[in-house]
matplotlib code that plots the C-alpha trace (Angstrom):
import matplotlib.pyplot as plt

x = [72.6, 70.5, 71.3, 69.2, 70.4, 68.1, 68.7, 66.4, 65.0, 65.6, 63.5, 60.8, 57.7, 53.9, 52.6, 56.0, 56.9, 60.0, 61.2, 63.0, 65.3, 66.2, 69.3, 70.0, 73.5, 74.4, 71.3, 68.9, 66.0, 63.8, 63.9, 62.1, 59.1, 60.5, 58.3, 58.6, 58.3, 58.4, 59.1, 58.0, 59.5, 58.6, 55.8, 55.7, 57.4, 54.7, 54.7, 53.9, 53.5, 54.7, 55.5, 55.9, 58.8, 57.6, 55.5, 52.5, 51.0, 51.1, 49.8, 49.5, 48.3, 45.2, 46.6, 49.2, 46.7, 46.3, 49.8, 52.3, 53.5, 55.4, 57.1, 60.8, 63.1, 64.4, 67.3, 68.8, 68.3, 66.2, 63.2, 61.5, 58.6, 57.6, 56.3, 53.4, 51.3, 53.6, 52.5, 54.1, 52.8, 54.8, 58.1, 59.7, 62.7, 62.3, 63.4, 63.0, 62.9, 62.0, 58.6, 57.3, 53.8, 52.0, 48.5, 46.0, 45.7, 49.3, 52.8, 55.0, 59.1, 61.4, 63.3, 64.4, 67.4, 66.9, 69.7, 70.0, 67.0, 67.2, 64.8, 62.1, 61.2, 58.1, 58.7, 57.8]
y = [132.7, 132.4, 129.5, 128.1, 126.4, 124.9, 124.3, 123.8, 120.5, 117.8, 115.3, 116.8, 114.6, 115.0, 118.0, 119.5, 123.1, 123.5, 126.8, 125.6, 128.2, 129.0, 131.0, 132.4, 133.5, 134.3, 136.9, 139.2, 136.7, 139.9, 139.2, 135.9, 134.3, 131.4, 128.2, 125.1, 121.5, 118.7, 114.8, 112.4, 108.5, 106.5, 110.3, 112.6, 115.9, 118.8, 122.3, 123.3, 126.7, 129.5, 133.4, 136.5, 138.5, 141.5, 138.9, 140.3, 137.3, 133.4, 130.0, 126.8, 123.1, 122.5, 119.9, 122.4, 125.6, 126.6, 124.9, 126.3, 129.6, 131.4, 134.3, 136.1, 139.0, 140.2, 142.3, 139.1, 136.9, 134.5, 132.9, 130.3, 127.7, 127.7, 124.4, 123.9, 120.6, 118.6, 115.0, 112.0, 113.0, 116.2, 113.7, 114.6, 116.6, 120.2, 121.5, 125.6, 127.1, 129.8, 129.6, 130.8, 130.2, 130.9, 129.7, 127.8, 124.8, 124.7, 125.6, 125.8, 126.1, 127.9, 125.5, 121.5, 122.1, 120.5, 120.9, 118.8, 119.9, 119.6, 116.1, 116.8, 114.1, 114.0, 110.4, 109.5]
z = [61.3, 64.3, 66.7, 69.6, 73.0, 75.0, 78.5, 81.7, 81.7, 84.2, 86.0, 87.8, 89.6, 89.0, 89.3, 89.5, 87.7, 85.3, 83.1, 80.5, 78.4, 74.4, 74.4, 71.3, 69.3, 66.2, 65.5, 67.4, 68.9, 68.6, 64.8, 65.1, 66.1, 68.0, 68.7, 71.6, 69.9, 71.6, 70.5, 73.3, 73.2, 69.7, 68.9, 66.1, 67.2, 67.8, 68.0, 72.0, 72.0, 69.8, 70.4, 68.4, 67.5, 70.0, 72.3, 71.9, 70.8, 71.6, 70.8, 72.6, 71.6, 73.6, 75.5, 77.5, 77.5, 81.2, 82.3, 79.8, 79.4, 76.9, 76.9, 76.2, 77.0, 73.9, 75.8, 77.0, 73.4, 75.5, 75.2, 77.7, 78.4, 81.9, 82.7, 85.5, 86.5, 84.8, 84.3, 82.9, 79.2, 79.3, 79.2, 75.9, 74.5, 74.3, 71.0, 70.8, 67.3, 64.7, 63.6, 60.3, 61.3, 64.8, 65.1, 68.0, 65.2, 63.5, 64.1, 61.7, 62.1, 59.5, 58.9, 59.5, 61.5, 64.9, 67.9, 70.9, 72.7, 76.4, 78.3, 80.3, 82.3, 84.8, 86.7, 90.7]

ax = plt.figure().add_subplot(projection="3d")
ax.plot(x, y, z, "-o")
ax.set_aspect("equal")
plt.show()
């Protein structure tokens, strides 16, 4: 069964630049479409941005369009979210997972398991 680590995040200031990464184990990543979600302080977890299985195609909630990107390397099981013009807003845990649906208005995970997720925190 595919698992996910994330693992990146940190405390970075405004306007900073972060890559977080979603190692996975267990499975071939290349199988998956994998998704970034993202629960800031007392908010609803949402879906970030969202890749598929070969990377030929990606999604992003309007509010991160221009600043995130996407993207993954099969060969090493890994996926990532690189993380530019970071502001306070962006402070939330990363959570990375497989998405069963990939779109600019919705994205869906596979399932409702949920691991650790690694903290992103833009602060002065």
């Amino acid at each position: 069964q595919l698992q996910l680590v994330e693992s990146g995040g940190g405390l970075v200031q405004p306007g900073g630049s972060l890559r977080i990464s979603c190692s996975a184990s267990g499975d071939t990543l290349g199988d998956y479409a994998i998704g970034w979600f993202r629960q800031a302080p007392g908010e609803k977890r949402e879906g970030v941005a969202c890749i598929s299985d070969d990377g030929g195609l990606t999604n992003y909630v309007d509010s991160v369009k221009g600043r995130f990107t996407i993207s993954r390397d099969n060969a090493k099981n890994t996926a990532y979210l690189q993380m530019s013009g970071l502001n306070p807003e962006d402070t939330a845990v990363y959570y990375c997972a497989s998405v069963e649906w990939c779109s600019s208005t919705s994205i869906i995970p596979s399932d409702d398991y949920w691991g650790q997720g690694t903290q992103v925190t833009v602060s002065s």
